[in-house]
C-alpha positions in Angstrom: 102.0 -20.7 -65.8 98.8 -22.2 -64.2 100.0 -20.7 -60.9 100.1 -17.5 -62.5 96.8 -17.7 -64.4 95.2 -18.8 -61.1 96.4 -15.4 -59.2 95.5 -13.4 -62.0 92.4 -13.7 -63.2 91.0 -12.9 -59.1 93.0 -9.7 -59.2 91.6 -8.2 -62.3 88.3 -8.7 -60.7 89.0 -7.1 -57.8 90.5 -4.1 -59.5 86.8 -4.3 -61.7 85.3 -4.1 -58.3 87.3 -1.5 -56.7 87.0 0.7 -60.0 83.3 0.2 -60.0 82.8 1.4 -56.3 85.1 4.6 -57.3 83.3 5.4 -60.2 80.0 7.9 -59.0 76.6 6.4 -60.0 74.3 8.4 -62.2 76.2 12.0 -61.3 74.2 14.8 -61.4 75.9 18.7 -62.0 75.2 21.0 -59.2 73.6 24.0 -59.5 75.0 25.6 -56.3 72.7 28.4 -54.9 73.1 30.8 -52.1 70.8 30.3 -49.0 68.5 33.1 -48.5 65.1 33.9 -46.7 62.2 33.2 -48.3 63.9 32.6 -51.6 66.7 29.8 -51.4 66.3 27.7 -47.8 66.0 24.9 -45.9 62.8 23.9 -43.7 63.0 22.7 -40.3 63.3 19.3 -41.4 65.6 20.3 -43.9 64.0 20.1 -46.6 65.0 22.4 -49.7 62.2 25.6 -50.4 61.8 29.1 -51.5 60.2 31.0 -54.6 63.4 30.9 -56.3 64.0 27.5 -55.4 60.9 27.0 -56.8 61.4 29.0 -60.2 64.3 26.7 -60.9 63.0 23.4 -59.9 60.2 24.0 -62.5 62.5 25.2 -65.1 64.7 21.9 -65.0 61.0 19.7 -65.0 60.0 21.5 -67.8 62.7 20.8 -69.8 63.7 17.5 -68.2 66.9 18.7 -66.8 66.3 17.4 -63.7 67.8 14.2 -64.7 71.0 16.2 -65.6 71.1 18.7 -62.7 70.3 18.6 -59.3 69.8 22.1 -56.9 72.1 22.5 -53.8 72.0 25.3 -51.3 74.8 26.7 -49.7 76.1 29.5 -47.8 76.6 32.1 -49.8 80.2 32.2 -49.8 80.5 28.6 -49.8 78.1 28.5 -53.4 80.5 31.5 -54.6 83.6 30.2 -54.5 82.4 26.6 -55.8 81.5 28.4 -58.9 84.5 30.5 -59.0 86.9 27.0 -58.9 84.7 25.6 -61.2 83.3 22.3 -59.1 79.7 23.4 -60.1 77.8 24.3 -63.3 76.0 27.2 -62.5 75.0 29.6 -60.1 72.2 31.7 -58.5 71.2 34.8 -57.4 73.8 35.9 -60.1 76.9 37.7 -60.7 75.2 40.6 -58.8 76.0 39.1 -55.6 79.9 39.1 -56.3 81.4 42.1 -54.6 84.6 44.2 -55.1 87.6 41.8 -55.5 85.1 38.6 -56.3 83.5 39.8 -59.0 86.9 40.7 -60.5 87.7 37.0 -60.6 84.6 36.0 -62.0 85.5 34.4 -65.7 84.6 36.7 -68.3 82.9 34.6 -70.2 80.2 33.3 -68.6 76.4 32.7 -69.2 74.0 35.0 -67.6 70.5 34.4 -67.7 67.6 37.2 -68.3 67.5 38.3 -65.0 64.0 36.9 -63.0 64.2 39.7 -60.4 65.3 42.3 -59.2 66.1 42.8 -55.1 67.1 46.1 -53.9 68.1 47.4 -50.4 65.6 49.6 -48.1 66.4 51.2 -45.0 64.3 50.7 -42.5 63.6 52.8 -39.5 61.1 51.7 -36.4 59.9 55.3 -36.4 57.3 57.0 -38.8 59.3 60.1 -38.2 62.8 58.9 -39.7 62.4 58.0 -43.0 65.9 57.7 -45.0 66.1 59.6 -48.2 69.5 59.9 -48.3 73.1 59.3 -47.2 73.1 62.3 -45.4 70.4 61.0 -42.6 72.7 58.9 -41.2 73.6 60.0 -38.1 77.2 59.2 -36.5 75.6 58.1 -33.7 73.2 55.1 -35.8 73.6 51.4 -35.0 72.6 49.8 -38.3 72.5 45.8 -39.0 73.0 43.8 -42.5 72.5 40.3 -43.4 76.5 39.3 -43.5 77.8 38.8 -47.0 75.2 40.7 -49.2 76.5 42.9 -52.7 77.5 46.8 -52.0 78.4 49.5 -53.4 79.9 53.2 -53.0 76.2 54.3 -51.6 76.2 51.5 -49.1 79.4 52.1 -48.1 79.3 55.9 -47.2 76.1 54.5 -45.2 78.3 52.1 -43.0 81.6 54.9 -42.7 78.4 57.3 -41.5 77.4 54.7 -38.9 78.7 54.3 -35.4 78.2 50.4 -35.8 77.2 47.9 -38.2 76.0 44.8 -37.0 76.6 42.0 -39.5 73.6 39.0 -38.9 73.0 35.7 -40.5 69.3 36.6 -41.6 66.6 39.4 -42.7 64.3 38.0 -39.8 67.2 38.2 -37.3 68.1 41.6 -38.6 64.3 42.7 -38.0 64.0 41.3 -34.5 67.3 43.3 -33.4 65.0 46.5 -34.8 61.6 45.9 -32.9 63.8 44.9 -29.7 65.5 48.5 -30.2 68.8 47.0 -30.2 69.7 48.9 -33.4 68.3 51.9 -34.7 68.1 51.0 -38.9 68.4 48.0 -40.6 69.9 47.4 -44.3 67.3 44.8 -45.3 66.9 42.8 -48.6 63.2 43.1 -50.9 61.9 40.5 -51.2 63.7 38.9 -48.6 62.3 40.7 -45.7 59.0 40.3 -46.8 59.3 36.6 -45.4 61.2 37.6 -42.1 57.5 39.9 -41.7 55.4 36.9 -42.4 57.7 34.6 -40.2 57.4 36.5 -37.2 53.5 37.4 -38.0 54.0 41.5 -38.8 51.1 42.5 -40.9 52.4 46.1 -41.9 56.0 46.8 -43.2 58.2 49.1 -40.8 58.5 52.8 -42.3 61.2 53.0 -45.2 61.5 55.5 -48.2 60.0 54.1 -51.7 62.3 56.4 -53.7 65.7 55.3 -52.0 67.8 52.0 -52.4 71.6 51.9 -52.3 71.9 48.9 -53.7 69.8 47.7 -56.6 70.9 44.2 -58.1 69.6 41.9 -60.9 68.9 38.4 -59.9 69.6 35.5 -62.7 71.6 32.6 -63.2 75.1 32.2 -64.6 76.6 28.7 -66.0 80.2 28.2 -67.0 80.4 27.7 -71.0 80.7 24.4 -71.3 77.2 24.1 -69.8 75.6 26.5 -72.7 73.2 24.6 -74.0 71.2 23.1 -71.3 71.8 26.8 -70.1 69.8 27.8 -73.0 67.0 26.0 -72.3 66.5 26.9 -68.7 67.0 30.8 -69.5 64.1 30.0 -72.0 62.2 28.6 -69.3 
Protein backbone atom coordinates (compact mmCIF):
# COMPACT_ATOMS: atom_id res chain seq x y z
CA UNK A 1 0.00 0.00 0.00
CA UNK A 2 2.84 2.55 0.89
CA UNK A 3 4.51 1.39 -2.36
CA UNK A 4 1.50 2.22 -4.10
CA UNK A 5 0.82 5.52 -2.40
CA UNK A 6 4.43 6.52 -3.11
CA UNK A 7 3.91 5.96 -7.14
CA UNK A 8 0.82 7.59 -7.05
CA UNK A 9 0.71 10.65 -5.75
CA UNK A 10 3.99 11.77 -8.47
CA UNK A 11 1.79 10.66 -11.24
CA UNK A 12 -1.16 12.69 -10.58
CA UNK A 13 1.14 15.63 -10.60
CA UNK A 14 2.55 14.95 -13.64
CA UNK A 15 -0.82 14.46 -15.32
CA UNK A 16 -1.61 18.19 -13.42
CA UNK A 17 1.39 19.41 -15.26
CA UNK A 18 0.92 17.92 -18.56
CA UNK A 19 -2.87 19.07 -18.49
CA UNK A 20 -1.76 22.52 -17.49
CA UNK A 21 0.78 22.89 -20.51
CA UNK A 22 -2.29 21.64 -22.88
CA UNK A 23 -4.60 23.89 -21.62
CA UNK A 24 -4.20 27.57 -23.87
CA UNK A 25 -3.41 30.54 -21.60
CA UNK A 26 -5.72 33.47 -21.69
CA UNK A 27 -7.37 32.43 -25.41
CA UNK A 28 -8.42 35.10 -27.28
CA UNK A 29 -11.32 34.45 -30.42
CA UNK A 30 -10.01 35.39 -33.76
CA UNK A 31 -11.47 37.70 -35.79
CA UNK A 32 -10.00 36.48 -39.14
CA UNK A 33 -9.74 39.20 -41.87
CA UNK A 34 -8.75 39.13 -45.42
CA UNK A 35 -5.45 40.81 -46.39
CA UNK A 36 -5.91 43.73 -48.63
CA UNK A 37 -4.08 46.93 -49.82
CA UNK A 38 -4.41 49.75 -47.85
CA UNK A 39 -7.22 48.32 -45.86
CA UNK A 40 -6.17 44.90 -44.03
CA UNK A 41 -2.06 44.35 -44.27
CA UNK A 42 1.00 43.78 -42.96
CA UNK A 43 4.06 46.36 -42.95
CA UNK A 44 7.52 45.45 -43.85
CA UNK A 45 8.26 44.49 -40.56
CA UNK A 46 5.19 42.82 -40.28
CA UNK A 47 3.39 44.58 -38.39
CA UNK A 48 -0.56 44.55 -38.68
CA UNK A 49 -2.15 48.12 -40.50
CA UNK A 50 -4.79 49.46 -42.70
CA UNK A 51 -7.97 51.84 -42.36
CA UNK A 52 -9.99 48.95 -41.72
CA UNK A 53 -7.74 47.40 -39.58
CA UNK A 54 -7.90 50.41 -37.89
CA UNK A 55 -11.80 50.75 -37.71
CA UNK A 56 -11.88 47.53 -35.93
CA UNK A 57 -9.04 47.88 -33.52
CA UNK A 58 -10.88 50.93 -32.15
CA UNK A 59 -14.13 49.29 -32.08
CA UNK A 60 -12.83 46.43 -29.75
CA UNK A 61 -10.89 49.39 -27.45
CA UNK A 62 -13.94 51.16 -27.17
CA UNK A 63 -15.82 48.54 -25.87
CA UNK A 64 -12.97 46.60 -24.21
CA UNK A 65 -13.20 43.67 -26.44
CA UNK A 66 -9.86 43.62 -27.05
CA UNK A 67 -9.33 41.47 -24.01
CA UNK A 68 -11.82 39.02 -25.66
CA UNK A 69 -10.79 39.20 -29.29
CA UNK A 70 -7.75 39.57 -31.02
CA UNK A 71 -7.42 40.59 -35.14
CA UNK A 72 -5.60 38.17 -37.57
CA UNK A 73 -4.99 38.71 -41.23
CA UNK A 74 -5.06 36.15 -43.68
CA UNK A 75 -5.19 35.43 -47.20
CA UNK A 76 -8.36 35.77 -48.28
CA UNK A 77 -9.22 32.32 -48.91
CA UNK A 78 -7.43 31.16 -46.00
CA UNK A 79 -9.77 33.82 -43.56
CA UNK A 80 -12.86 32.42 -45.69
CA UNK A 81 -12.81 29.15 -45.12
CA UNK A 82 -11.75 29.48 -41.32
CA UNK A 83 -15.09 31.16 -40.95
CA UNK A 84 -16.90 28.86 -42.98
CA UNK A 85 -15.56 25.67 -40.57
CA UNK A 86 -16.26 27.67 -37.83
CA UNK A 87 -12.52 27.99 -36.10
CA UNK A 88 -13.00 31.82 -35.91
CA UNK A 89 -15.69 34.24 -34.62
CA UNK A 90 -16.09 36.59 -37.13
CA UNK A 91 -15.13 37.82 -40.29
CA UNK A 92 -14.30 40.90 -42.50
CA UNK A 93 -14.80 42.52 -45.44
CA UNK A 94 -18.22 40.58 -45.29
CA UNK A 95 -20.31 38.07 -46.90
CA UNK A 96 -19.78 40.28 -50.04
CA UNK A 97 -16.62 38.75 -50.69
CA UNK A 98 -18.07 35.11 -50.88
CA UNK A 99 -18.62 34.18 -54.50
CA UNK A 100 -20.82 31.74 -56.46
CA UNK A 101 -20.60 28.22 -54.68
CA UNK A 102 -19.00 29.99 -51.24
CA UNK A 103 -21.50 32.10 -50.55
CA UNK A 104 -23.98 29.25 -50.95
CA UNK A 105 -22.35 27.52 -47.92
CA UNK A 106 -22.23 30.38 -45.91
CA UNK A 107 -24.68 29.53 -42.72
CA UNK A 108 -27.83 31.31 -43.01
CA UNK A 109 -27.89 32.60 -39.93
CA UNK A 110 -25.31 34.75 -39.35
CA UNK A 111 -24.58 38.23 -37.95
CA UNK A 112 -23.95 41.00 -40.37
CA UNK A 113 -22.91 44.18 -39.32
CA UNK A 114 -24.19 47.80 -40.82
CA UNK A 115 -21.97 47.81 -43.56
CA UNK A 116 -18.88 50.57 -43.02
CA UNK A 117 -18.14 50.82 -46.82
CA UNK A 118 -18.78 50.22 -49.81
CA UNK A 119 -15.88 49.19 -52.55
CA UNK A 120 -16.81 48.90 -56.00
CA UNK A 121 -14.87 47.83 -59.22
CA UNK A 122 -13.51 50.60 -61.93
CA UNK A 123 -12.00 49.84 -65.09
CA UNK A 124 -9.17 51.46 -65.71
CA UNK A 125 -7.62 52.27 -69.03
CA UNK A 126 -3.89 54.06 -69.45
CA UNK A 127 -5.49 56.19 -72.29
CA UNK A 128 -7.76 59.33 -71.98
CA UNK A 129 -9.34 58.13 -75.14
CA UNK A 130 -10.78 54.68 -73.79
CA UNK A 131 -12.92 55.13 -71.16
CA UNK A 132 -15.21 51.98 -70.35
CA UNK A 133 -18.85 52.59 -70.08
CA UNK A 134 -19.89 49.36 -70.77
CA UNK A 135 -19.46 45.69 -71.48
CA UNK A 136 -19.56 46.19 -74.97
CA UNK A 137 -15.94 48.16 -74.99
CA UNK A 138 -14.21 45.29 -74.42
CA UNK A 139 -12.45 44.30 -77.19
CA UNK A 140 -11.52 40.52 -77.93
CA UNK A 141 -8.31 41.47 -78.38
CA UNK A 142 -7.91 43.27 -74.43
CA UNK A 143 -5.45 41.82 -71.85
CA UNK A 144 -7.09 42.72 -68.56
CA UNK A 145 -5.62 41.97 -64.90
CA UNK A 146 -7.58 41.34 -61.43
CA UNK A 147 -6.39 41.10 -57.95
CA UNK A 148 -6.82 37.01 -57.68
CA UNK A 149 -9.79 36.02 -55.45
CA UNK A 150 -12.02 39.21 -55.46
CA UNK A 151 -16.31 38.88 -55.50
CA UNK A 152 -18.01 38.80 -59.27
CA UNK A 153 -20.74 38.79 -60.74
CA UNK A 154 -22.68 38.28 -64.29
CA UNK A 155 -21.31 41.88 -65.41
CA UNK A 156 -17.73 40.93 -64.47
CA UNK A 157 -17.94 37.86 -65.99
CA UNK A 158 -19.16 38.85 -69.61
CA UNK A 159 -16.06 41.35 -69.13
CA UNK A 160 -13.52 38.36 -68.67
CA UNK A 161 -15.41 35.90 -71.63
CA UNK A 162 -14.99 39.38 -73.78
CA UNK A 163 -11.26 39.43 -72.91
CA UNK A 164 -8.47 37.74 -74.78
CA UNK A 165 -6.65 37.23 -71.32
CA UNK A 166 -7.09 37.88 -67.78
CA UNK A 167 -4.21 38.11 -65.74
CA UNK A 168 -4.98 37.09 -62.14
CA UNK A 169 -2.30 39.20 -59.57
CA UNK A 170 -1.70 39.15 -55.86
CA UNK A 171 -2.26 43.06 -55.40
CA UNK A 172 -4.01 46.44 -56.74
CA UNK A 173 -0.33 48.01 -56.87
CA UNK A 174 0.98 44.97 -58.84
CA UNK A 175 -2.07 45.07 -61.07
CA UNK A 176 -1.34 48.97 -61.70
CA UNK A 177 2.38 48.46 -62.43
CA UNK A 178 1.47 45.76 -65.18
CA UNK A 179 -0.76 48.91 -66.73
CA UNK A 180 1.90 51.84 -66.80
CA UNK A 181 4.50 49.11 -68.07
CA UNK A 182 1.88 48.44 -71.01
CA UNK A 183 1.92 44.83 -70.19
CA UNK A 184 -1.97 44.80 -70.15
CA UNK A 185 -4.22 47.05 -71.67
CA UNK A 186 -7.19 47.46 -68.60
CA UNK A 187 -7.16 46.67 -65.21
CA UNK A 188 -10.20 45.46 -62.88
CA UNK A 189 -9.06 47.44 -59.82
CA UNK A 190 -10.71 47.62 -56.32
CA UNK A 191 -11.91 51.52 -54.68
CA UNK A 192 -10.51 52.20 -52.19
CA UNK A 193 -7.89 49.71 -52.60
CA UNK A 194 -6.14 51.25 -55.44
CA UNK A 195 -6.05 54.39 -54.06
CA UNK A 196 -3.10 53.12 -51.84
CA UNK A 197 -1.34 51.14 -54.79
CA UNK A 198 -1.33 55.25 -56.34
CA UNK A 199 0.18 56.60 -53.18
CA UNK A 200 2.60 53.58 -52.85
CA UNK A 201 4.10 54.00 -56.06
CA UNK A 202 3.97 58.01 -55.78
CA UNK A 203 0.98 58.68 -58.75
CA UNK A 204 -0.54 61.89 -57.95
CA UNK A 205 -3.53 61.70 -60.55
CA UNK A 206 -5.75 58.55 -60.93
CA UNK A 207 -5.53 56.73 -64.50
CA UNK A 208 -8.74 57.49 -66.69
CA UNK A 209 -11.85 55.30 -65.72
CA UNK A 210 -15.65 55.95 -66.09
CA UNK A 211 -17.46 57.40 -62.78
CA UNK A 212 -20.83 56.05 -63.89
CA UNK A 213 -19.65 52.30 -64.47
CA UNK A 214 -18.81 49.50 -61.82
CA UNK A 215 -19.55 45.80 -62.36
CA UNK A 216 -19.18 44.93 -59.23
CA UNK A 217 -20.50 46.99 -56.30
CA UNK A 218 -20.12 45.25 -52.69
CA UNK A 219 -20.99 46.19 -49.12
CA UNK A 220 -18.13 45.85 -46.68
CA UNK A 221 -19.11 44.82 -42.89
CA UNK A 222 -18.53 42.24 -40.49
CA UNK A 223 -20.28 38.92 -39.90
CA UNK A 224 -19.92 36.77 -36.54
CA UNK A 225 -21.34 33.26 -36.13
CA UNK A 226 -24.44 33.39 -33.45
CA UNK A 227 -23.00 32.30 -30.68
CA UNK A 228 -20.86 35.44 -30.70
CA UNK A 229 -24.12 37.89 -30.81
CA UNK A 230 -23.64 39.93 -28.17
CA UNK A 231 -20.18 41.14 -28.23
CA UNK A 232 -21.20 41.35 -31.97
CA UNK A 233 -23.71 43.87 -30.89
CA UNK A 234 -21.52 45.99 -29.41
CA UNK A 235 -18.91 46.29 -32.07
CA UNK A 236 -21.72 46.87 -34.81
CA UNK A 237 -22.71 49.78 -32.44
CA UNK A 238 -19.27 50.98 -32.48
Amino acid sequence: MLIAQYFYKPSLWLLLLIACFHQPVNAKHIIAVAELSGLFQHTANNEEQGVYHALLTKALEDTELNKKYIIEIMPMKRAKLEFLKDRVACYAPGEDTFDGSEGMVLPKNILRSTPFNKALIKVVSNSPERIISNVGQINNDDIISIVRGVPSSRELDRIKEKAKIVIEVNSEMESLQLLLLGRVDLILAFYPDINFAYKELNIPTHLPYSNNYSPVLINDNIICHPSYKKDFEKINKK
